[in-house]
C-alpha positions in Angstrom: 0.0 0.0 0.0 1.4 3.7 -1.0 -0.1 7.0 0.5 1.4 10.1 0.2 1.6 10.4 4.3 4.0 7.5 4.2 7.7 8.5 4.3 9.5 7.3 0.6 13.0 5.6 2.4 16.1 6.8 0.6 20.1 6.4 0.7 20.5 8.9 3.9 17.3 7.1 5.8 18.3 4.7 8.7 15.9 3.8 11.6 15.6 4.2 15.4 15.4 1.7 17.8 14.7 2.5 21.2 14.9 -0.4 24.4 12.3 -1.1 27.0 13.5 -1.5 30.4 11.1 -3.1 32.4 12.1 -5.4 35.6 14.1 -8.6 34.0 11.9 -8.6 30.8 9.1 -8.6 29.2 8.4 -12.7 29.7 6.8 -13.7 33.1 8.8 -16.4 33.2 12.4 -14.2 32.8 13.1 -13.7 36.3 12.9 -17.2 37.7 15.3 -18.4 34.7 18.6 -20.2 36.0 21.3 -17.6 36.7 19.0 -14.8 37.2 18.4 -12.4 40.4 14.9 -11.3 40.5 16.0 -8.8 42.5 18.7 -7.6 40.2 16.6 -5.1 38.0 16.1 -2.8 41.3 19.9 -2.6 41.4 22.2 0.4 39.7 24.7 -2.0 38.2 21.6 -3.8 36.5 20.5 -0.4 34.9 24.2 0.6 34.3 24.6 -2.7 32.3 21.5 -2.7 30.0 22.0 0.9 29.1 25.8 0.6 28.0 24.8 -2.6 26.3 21.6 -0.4 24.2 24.2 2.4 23.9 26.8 0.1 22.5 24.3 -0.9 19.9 23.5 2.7 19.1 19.9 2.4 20.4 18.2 6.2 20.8 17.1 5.9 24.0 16.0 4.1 26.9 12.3 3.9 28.0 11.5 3.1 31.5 8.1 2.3 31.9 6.0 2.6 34.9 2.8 2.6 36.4 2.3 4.1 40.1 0.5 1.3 41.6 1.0 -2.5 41.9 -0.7 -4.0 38.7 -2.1 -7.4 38.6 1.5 -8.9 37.3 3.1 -8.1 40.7 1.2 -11.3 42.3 3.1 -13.6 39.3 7.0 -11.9 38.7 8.6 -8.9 40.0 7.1 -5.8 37.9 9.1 -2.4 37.8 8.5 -0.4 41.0 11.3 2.5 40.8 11.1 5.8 39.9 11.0 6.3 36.5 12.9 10.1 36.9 15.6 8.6 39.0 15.9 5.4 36.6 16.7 7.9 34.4 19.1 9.8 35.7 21.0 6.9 36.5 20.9 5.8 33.0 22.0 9.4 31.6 24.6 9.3 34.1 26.5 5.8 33.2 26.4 7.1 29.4 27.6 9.5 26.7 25.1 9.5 23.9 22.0 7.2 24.5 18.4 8.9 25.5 16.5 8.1 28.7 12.4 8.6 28.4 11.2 8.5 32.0 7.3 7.9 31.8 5.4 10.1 33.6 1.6 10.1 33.7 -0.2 13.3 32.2 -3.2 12.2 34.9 -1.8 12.2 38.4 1.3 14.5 37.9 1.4 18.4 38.6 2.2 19.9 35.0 4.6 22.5 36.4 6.7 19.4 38.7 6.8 17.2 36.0 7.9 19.4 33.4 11.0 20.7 35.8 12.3 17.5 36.3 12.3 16.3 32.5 14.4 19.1 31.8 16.4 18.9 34.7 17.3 15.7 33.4 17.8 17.4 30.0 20.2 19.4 31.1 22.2 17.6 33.3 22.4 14.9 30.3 23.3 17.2 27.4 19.9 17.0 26.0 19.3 13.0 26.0 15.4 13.4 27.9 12.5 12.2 26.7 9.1 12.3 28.6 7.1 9.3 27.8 3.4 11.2 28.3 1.2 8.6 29.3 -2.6 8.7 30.1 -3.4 6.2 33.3 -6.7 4.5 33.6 -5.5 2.0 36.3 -8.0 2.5 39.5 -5.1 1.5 41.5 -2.9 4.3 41.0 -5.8 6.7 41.3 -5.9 5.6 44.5 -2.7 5.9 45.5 -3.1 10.0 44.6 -6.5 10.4 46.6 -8.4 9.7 43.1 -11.6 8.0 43.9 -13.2 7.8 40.3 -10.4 7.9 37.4 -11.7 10.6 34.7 -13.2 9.2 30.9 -11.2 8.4 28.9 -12.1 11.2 26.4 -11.7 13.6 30.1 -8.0 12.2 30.1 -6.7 12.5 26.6 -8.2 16.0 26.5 -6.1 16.8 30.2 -3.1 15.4 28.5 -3.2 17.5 26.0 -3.3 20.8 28.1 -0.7 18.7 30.5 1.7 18.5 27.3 1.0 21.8 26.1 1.9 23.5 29.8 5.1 21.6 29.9 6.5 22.7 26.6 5.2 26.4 27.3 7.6 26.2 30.2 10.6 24.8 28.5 10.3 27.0 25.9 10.1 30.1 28.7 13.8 31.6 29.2 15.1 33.9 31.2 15.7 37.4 30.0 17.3 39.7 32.6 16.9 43.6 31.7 20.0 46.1 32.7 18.2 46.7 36.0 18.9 42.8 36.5 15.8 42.2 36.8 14.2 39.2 35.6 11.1 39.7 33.0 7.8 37.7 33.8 5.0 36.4 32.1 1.9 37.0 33.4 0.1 34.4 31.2 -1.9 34.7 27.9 -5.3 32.8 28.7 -4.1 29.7 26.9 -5.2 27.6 30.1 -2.2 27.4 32.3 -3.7 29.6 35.0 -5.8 26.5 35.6 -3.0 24.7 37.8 -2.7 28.1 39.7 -1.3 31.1 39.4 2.3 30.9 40.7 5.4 33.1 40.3 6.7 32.7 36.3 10.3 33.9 36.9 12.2 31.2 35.8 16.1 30.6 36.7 17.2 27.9 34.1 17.6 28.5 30.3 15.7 26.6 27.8 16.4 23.0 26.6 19.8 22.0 25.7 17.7 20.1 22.7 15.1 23.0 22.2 12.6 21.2 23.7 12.6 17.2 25.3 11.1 14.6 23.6 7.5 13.7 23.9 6.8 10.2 23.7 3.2 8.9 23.9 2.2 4.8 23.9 -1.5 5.1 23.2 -3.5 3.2 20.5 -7.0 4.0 21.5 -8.8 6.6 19.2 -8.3 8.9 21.9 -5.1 7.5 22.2 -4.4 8.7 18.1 -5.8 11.8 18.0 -3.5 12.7 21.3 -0.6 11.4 19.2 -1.6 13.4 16.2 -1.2 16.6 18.2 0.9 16.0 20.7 3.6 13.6 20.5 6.7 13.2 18.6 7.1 9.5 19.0 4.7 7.0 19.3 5.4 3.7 20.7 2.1 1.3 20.1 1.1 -2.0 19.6 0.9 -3.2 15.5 0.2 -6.4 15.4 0.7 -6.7 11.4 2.3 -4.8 8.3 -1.1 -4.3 7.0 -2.6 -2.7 10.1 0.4 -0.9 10.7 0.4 0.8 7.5 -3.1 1.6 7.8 -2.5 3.2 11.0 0.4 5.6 10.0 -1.4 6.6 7.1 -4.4 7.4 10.0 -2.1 9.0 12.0 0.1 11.0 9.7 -2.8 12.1 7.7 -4.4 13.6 10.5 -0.8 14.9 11.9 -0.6 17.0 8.9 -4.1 18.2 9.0 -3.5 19.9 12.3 -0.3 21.3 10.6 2.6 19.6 11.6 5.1 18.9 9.3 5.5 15.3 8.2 8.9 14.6 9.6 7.7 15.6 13.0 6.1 12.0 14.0 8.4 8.7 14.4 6.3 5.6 14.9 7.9 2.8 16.6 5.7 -0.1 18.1 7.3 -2.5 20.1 8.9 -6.0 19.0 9.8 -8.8 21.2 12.4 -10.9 19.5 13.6 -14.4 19.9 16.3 -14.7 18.4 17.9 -19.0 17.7 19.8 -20.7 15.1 16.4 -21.9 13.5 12.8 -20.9 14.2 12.4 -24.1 15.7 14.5 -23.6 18.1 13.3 -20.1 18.6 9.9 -21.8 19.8 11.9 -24.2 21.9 13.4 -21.2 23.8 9.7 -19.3 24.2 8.3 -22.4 25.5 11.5 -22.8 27.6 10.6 -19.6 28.9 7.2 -20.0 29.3 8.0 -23.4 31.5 9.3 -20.9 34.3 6.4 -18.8 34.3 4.3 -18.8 37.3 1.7 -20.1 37.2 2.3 -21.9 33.5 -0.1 -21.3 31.3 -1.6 -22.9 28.2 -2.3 -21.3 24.9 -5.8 -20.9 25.8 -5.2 -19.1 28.7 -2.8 -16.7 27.3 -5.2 -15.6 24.7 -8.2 -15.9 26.9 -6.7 -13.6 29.2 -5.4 -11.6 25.7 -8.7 -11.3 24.8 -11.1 -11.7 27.7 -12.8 -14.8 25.9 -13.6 -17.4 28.3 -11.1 -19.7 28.0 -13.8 -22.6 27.4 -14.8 -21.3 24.5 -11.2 -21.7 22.5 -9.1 -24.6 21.2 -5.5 -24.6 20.8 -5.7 -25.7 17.2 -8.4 -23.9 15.8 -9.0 -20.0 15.4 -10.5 -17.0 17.1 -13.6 -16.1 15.5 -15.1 -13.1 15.4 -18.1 -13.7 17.6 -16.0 -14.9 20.5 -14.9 -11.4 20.9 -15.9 -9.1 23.3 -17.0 -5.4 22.3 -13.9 -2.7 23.3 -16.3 -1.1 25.9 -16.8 -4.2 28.1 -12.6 -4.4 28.8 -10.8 -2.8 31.3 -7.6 -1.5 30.3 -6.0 -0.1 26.9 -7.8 -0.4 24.1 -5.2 -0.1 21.6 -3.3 -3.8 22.6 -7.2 -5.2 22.3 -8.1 -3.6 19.0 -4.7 -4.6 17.4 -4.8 -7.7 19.1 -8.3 -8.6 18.1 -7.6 -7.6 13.8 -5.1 -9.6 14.4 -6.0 -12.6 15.6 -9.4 -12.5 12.5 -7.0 -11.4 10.2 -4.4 -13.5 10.5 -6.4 -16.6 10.6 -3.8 -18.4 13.6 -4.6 -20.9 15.3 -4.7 -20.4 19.1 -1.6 -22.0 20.1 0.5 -20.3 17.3 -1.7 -16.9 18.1 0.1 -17.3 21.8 3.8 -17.8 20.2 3.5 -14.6 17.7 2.1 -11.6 20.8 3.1 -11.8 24.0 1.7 -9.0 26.7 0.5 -7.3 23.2 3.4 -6.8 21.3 4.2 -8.5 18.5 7.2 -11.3 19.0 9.2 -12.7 15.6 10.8 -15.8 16.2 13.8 -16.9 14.1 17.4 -16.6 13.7 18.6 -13.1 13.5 18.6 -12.9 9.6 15.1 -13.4 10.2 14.3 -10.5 12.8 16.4 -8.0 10.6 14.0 -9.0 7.2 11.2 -8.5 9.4 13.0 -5.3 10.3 14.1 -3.9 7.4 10.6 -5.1 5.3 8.3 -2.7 8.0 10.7 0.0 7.7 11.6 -0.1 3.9 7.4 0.0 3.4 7.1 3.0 5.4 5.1 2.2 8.0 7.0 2.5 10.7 10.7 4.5 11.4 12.0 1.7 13.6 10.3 -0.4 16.6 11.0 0.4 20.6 12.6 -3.7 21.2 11.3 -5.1 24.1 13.7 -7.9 25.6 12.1 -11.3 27.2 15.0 -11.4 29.3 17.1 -8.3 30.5 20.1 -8.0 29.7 20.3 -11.5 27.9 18.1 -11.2 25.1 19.3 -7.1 24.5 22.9 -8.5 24.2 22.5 -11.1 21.9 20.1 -8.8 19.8 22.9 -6.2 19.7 25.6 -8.5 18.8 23.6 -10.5 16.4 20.7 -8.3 14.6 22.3 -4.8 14.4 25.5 -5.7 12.6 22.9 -7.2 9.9 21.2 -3.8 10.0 24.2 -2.1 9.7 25.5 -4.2 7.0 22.6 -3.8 4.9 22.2 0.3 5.3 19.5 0.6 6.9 21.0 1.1 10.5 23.6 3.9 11.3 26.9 2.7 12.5 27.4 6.1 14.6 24.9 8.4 16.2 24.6 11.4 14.6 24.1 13.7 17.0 24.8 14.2 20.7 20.9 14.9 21.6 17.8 12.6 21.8 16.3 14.7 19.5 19.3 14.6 17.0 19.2 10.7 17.2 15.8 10.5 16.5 16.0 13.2 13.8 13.3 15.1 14.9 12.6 18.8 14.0 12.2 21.0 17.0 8.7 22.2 15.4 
């Protein structure tokens, strides 16, 4: 499929690959693997380690991902409880040229805190923050802020909008001191900022080293799109399949361009899980290795019953999902963009439930093979447009980032479709991003 809103790849393209760090992977069963420390992931060295090894295999930046309350995977493998912000200093710290994207939620944060401490970090790295704006629906963390009743969805998108929009008003605020030495000040211009308060608007740190930090956004949700249209620079998101990938970039960059942004100013990069063997045999073999430490283990069924929210009765490991076993969108809790994709692609695709459970895991899209394999499947999403690279998302940390850096990026690299330096110093200069 061709569209004008899809980016024609030439000689000087490469594309971005960012890293998820969350606890000791993305697999349940990760952290109870031989040799592994469940406790590791809490410690500096563990954070030191995975970011020199992403930095080593010129990854743009690190994502930390969080959410402020104890989800439902705590009860089955350790889940990440640190601070994103501090995370992320850390990370920044142990390294020279790598990005860090704390997430930070646009629902329970105070605009004016949050947006001090991305660019503190964006200045004491150089200009390496991102800010991974993220809308919370999760009762749990409303709770821990005093929230009895989480807003609409269509209330929160619309409050991270004017949360995104009062950050970058402040970063792009800079001091200007007259002859008197006396500080100018902004006494507001009815855009809605006075409704977190009025406060003093002196401000005592220059603007960002970058021009402005990085807005990352991970929604999929038509709310979730339209946010991204308007707001966000990268989107990190759940496509299932090259077909409803491409459909969705054309969505998104169409309607980026309607609300007059210029077309270079979105990079979409959904996450991948890869499993990388000397056969795609043996690729399985290691998932369902994997899945063998998971607590408790479950069967293909279960996965994709829980996937879906289809009782688990009502599926069979070798036939498919059809479409009258699915739920609508408004009876399930939680983000609607890993249900949607998830749900086109399980009709679409035509799996059967058992090899449905192999290709997503937790939502994203896993590729199993050896690592000429991942980089076709790569290189063929990139090359079409549809995506400018993919945020990877490691079963096991640091294990399956390593092996991905030493095995899949020289390929890249080789081929020309994956830089062999970075080419800036700044987040924004890895990711190519215009300031505007």
């Amino acid at each position: 499929m061709t569209d004008s809103n899809l980016p024609v790849r030439n000689g000087t393209d490469v594309l971005n690959l960012l890293v998820n760090l969350g606890g000791s992977g993305y697999h349940p069963g990760a952290w109870r693997r031989p040799g592994h420390d469940p406790r590791e992931f809490v410690s500096p060295s563990f954070v030191r380690r995975v970011s020199n090894i992403a930095e080593a295999g010129l990854f743009c930046g690190v994502l930390i991902p969080d959410i402020p309350a104890f989800a439902p995977a705590s009860a089955v493998m350790p889940t990440p409880t640190l601070d994103p912000i501090t995370v992320a200093a850390i990370v920044l710290s142990e390294t020279t040229k790598i990005g860090a994207i704390a997430t930070v939620s646009t629902t329970l944060s105070n605009p004016k805190t949050l947006a001090r401490q991305i660019l503190t970090l964006d200045h004491l790295s150089g200009g390496r923050a991102g800010w991974n704006a993220v809308s919370t629906f999760e009762h749990r963390a409303g709770a821990n802020f005093g929230i009895d009743e989480m807003p609409s969805r269509t209330e929160r998108y619309s409050l991270a909008a004017d949360v995104v929009a009062w950050a970058r008003r402040l970063w792009d605020e800079v001091v200007e001191t007259a002859p008197s030495g006396d500080s100018k000040e902004d006494q507001g211009d009815g855009d809605g900022s006075e409704d977190y308060g009025r406060s003093e608007r002196r401000r005592a740190a220059l603007g960002s080293p970058q021009g402005r930090p990085v807005v990352v956004q991970a929604g999929a949700s038509p709310a979730g799109e339209e946010f991204a249209a308007s707001s966000a620079e990268v989107v990190y998101g759940a496509q299932l399949s090259l077909r409803s990938a491409t459909e969705f970039a054309i969505r998104l960059r169409s309607r980026a361009r309607e609300l007059g942004r210029p077309a270079n100013s979105l990079k979409i990069m959904p996450g991948l899980i890869p499993i990388i063997a000397g056969s795609e045999a043996e690729a399985r073999r290691r998932l369902a290795d994997l899945d063998s430490y998971s607590s408790p283990v479950l069967s293909a069924e279960e996965k994709v019953a829980q996937w879906l929210g289809i009782p688990v009765g009502d599926l069979r490991e070798d036939s498919p999902v059809t479409e009258d076993q699915l739920p609508s969108v408004e009876s399930r809790y939680g983000p609607q963009g890993f249900f949607l994709a998830g749900a086109r692609y399980a009709i679409e695709s035509g799996l059967p439930v058992g090899r449905l459970a192999d290709d997503v895991l937790g939502g994203h899209r896993t590729v199993l093979g050896t690592p000429e394999h991942i980089a076709d499947h790569i290189e063929t999403w990139w090359r079409s447009g549809a995506v400018d690279g993919f945020t990877v998302v490691p079963a096991e940390l640091p294990d399956s980032l390593e092996q991905f850096v030493a095995e899949v990026v020289p390929i890249l690299q080789d081929r020309g479709v994956y830089p062999r330096t970075y080419r800036g110093s700044t987040l924004r200069e890895h990711l190519n991003l215009p300031l505007h």
